[in-house]
N, C-alpha and C positions, 0 to 999 in steps of 0.2 A: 334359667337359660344359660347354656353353657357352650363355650366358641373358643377357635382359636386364629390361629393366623392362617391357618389352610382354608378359612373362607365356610366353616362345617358349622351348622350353629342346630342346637337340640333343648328344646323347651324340658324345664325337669319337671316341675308340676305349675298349677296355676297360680293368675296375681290378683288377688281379690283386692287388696287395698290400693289398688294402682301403680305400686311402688318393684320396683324389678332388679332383679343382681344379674351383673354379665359376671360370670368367670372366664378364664380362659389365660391362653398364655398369649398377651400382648407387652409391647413398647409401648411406652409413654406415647411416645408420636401415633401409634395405632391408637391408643385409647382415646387420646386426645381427638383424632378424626372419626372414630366411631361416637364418641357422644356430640360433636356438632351435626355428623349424620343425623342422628336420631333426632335432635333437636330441630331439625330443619325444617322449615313451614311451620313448627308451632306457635301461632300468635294467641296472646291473650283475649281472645273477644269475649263478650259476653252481651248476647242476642237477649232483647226484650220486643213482646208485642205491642204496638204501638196501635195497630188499626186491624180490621177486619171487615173484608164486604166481598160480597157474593153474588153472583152475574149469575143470574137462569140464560140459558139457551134458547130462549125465548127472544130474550134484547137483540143475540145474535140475527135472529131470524127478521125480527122489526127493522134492524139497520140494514141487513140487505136487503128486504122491499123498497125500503125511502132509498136508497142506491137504486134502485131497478126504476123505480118510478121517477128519480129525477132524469136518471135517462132516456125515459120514453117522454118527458115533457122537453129537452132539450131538443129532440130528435123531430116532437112536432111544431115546434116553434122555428126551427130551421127550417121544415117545409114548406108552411106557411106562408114565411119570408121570401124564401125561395120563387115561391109562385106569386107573391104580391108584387116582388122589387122586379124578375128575371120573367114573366108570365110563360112564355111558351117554353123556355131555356128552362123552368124548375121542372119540367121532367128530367131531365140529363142530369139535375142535381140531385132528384130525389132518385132516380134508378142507380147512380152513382151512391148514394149512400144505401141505399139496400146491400146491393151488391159489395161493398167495402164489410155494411154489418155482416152480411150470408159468410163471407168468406172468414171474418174472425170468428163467428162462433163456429166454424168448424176447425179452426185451428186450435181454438179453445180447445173444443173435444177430442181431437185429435192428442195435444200435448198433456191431456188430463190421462189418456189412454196408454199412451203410451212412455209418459216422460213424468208421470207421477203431480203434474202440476196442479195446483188448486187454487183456485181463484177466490181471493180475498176480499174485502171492501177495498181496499187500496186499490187493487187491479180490477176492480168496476170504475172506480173513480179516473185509471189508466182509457177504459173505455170508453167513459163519456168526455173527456178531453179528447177523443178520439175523433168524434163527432166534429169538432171542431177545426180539427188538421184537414178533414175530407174537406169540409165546406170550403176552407180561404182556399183550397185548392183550384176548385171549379170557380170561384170568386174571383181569382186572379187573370183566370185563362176568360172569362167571361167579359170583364170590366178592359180587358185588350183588345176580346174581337168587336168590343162595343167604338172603342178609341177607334180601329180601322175603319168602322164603319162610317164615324163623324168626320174622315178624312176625304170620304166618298168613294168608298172602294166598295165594290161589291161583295156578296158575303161569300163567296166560294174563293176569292183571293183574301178575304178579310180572315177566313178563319185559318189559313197555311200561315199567313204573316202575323197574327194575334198568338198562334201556335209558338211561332218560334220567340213571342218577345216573351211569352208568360211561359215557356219551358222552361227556361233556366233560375225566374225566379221562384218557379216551383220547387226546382231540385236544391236550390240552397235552402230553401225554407224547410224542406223535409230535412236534409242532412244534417243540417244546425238541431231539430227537434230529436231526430238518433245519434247523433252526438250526445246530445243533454241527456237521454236516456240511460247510455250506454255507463257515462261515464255516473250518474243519480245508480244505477245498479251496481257497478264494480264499487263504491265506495260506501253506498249507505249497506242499513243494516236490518232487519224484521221486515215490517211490513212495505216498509218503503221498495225494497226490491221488485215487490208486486206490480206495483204500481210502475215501478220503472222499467221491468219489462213487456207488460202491456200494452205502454206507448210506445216502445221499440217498435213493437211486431205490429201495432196498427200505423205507423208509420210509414215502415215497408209495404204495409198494405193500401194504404195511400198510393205509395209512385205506382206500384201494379195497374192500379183500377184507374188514376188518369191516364194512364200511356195507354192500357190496353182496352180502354171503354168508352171515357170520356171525351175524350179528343176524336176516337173514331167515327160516336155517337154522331156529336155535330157535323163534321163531316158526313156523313149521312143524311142528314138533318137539312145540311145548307142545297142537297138538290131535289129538293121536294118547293113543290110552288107556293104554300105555307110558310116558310122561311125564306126562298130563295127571293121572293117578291115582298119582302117586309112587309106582313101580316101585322097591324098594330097590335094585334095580341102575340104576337111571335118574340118581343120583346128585341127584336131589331127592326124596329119600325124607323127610316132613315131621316123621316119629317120629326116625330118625338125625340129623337136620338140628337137633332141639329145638325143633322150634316152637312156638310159644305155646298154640294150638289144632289140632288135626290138621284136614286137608283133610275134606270132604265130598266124595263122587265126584262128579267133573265130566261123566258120563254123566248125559244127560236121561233121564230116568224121566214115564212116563204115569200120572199118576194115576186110578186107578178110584175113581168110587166108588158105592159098594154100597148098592143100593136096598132097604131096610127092607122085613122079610115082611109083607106082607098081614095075615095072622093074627094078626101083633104087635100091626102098628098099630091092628087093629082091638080085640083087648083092651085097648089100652093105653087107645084114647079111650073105652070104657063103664068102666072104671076109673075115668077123671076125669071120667065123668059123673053115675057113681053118687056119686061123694065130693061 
């Protein structure tokens, strides 16, 4: 190989012994910087094998069923619960996590579609922590309108004023969780990011489904005569609950009232006439 200082360099024949000559017309200070060039990154290593093993695609497949199926048993154990501790309120919780799950797995498919995304065991493991975020959510909002309730407030003011004391520890609870997310994905690395951004984005899917489901649910809920009138399966039952005062029905009532006999009235005023 043959060079000069115009930067032009021409292989003359091949280097079979590994061993190579530059000619050319250089400076000391050129040659000098051409052989650290050349030198550069070559480190001594010398690679031996130490081990060997080999994963069929098969183990792939087995870890994401035990993934899928710990999810469908976390999911039924939260219902469950749901219906044993909240009775008539584990609807709201359980159509809330339907609707939370409906909504990620189309975003799933959506960002697989579109955004090349594919979902890992780490970001199943993002999901069924997921599970988790929805429930304290309606847990929080629930265990408030239950508190207004044991103050003796009726449930159509108990659930505006339970609304507002479990809103804001709802949304610090979620932001703190996208927080952690955000910052586990900008800094971790492989699989972890999976996972870190699948709890982002069920996160965000959390505040959605309480603002726009949950909350309006009960409200719905509280003017039906089933909840309005604490139904001891309604799970704001005001006697189980210990309230301070029991509810009054919240069924309007017409009052009558009853026009005095004739005959009364009439002995009553020669009475206080005679006197």
């Amino acid at each position: 190989m043959s060079g000069s200082n115009t930067g032009l360099n021409e292989i003359q024949g091949a280097i079979p012994g590994g061993n190579a000559q530059i000619t050319g017309s250089f400076t000391q200070a050129e040659a000098t910087q051409l052989q650290n060039e050349l030198k550069f990154g070559s480190v001594p290593l010398d690679l031996k094998t130490l081990f060997v093993t080999s994963v069929s695609a098969q183990v792939g497949r087995d870890q994401l069923d035990a993934g899928l199926i710990a999810a469908a048993i976390g999911l039924l154990l939260v219902v469950v619960y749901a219906f044993f501790y909240y009775r008539g309120l584990g609807l709201v919780s359980v159509c809330s996590l339907l609707i939370a799950g409906t909504i990620t797995y189309l975003a799933v498919v959506l960002l697989s579609l579109y955004q090349n995304f594919t979902l890992e065991l780490a970001g199943i493991a993002g999901l069924i922590v997921a599970i988790g975020i929805t429930a304290d959510s309606f847990v929080v909002y629930f265990e408030r309108l239950r508190d207004e309730v044991r103050e003796g407030k009726q449930l159509r003011p108990a659930v505006e004023s339970g609304w507002k004391r479990a809103r804001r520890t709802i949304l610090v609870s979620d932001t703190v969780s996208f927080l952690a997310a955000l910052l586990l994905y900008y800094f971790a690395i492989g699989e972890v990011k999976g996972f870190a951004y699948t709890l982002g984005l069920t996160t965000l899917i959390d505040v959605v489904v309480v603002f726009l489901f949950t909350k309006p649910m009960v409200t719905l809920l509280a003017g039906t005569k089933f909840f309005g009138n604490g139904h001891p399966m309604s799970g704001l039952d005001p006697a189980r609950l210990g309230a301070k005062t029991p509810w009054r029905s919240s069924v309007r009532r017409n009052q009558v009232r009853r026009r005095p006999d004739p005959a009364t009235r009439s002995t009553t005023s020669r009475n206080t006439g005679g006197s």
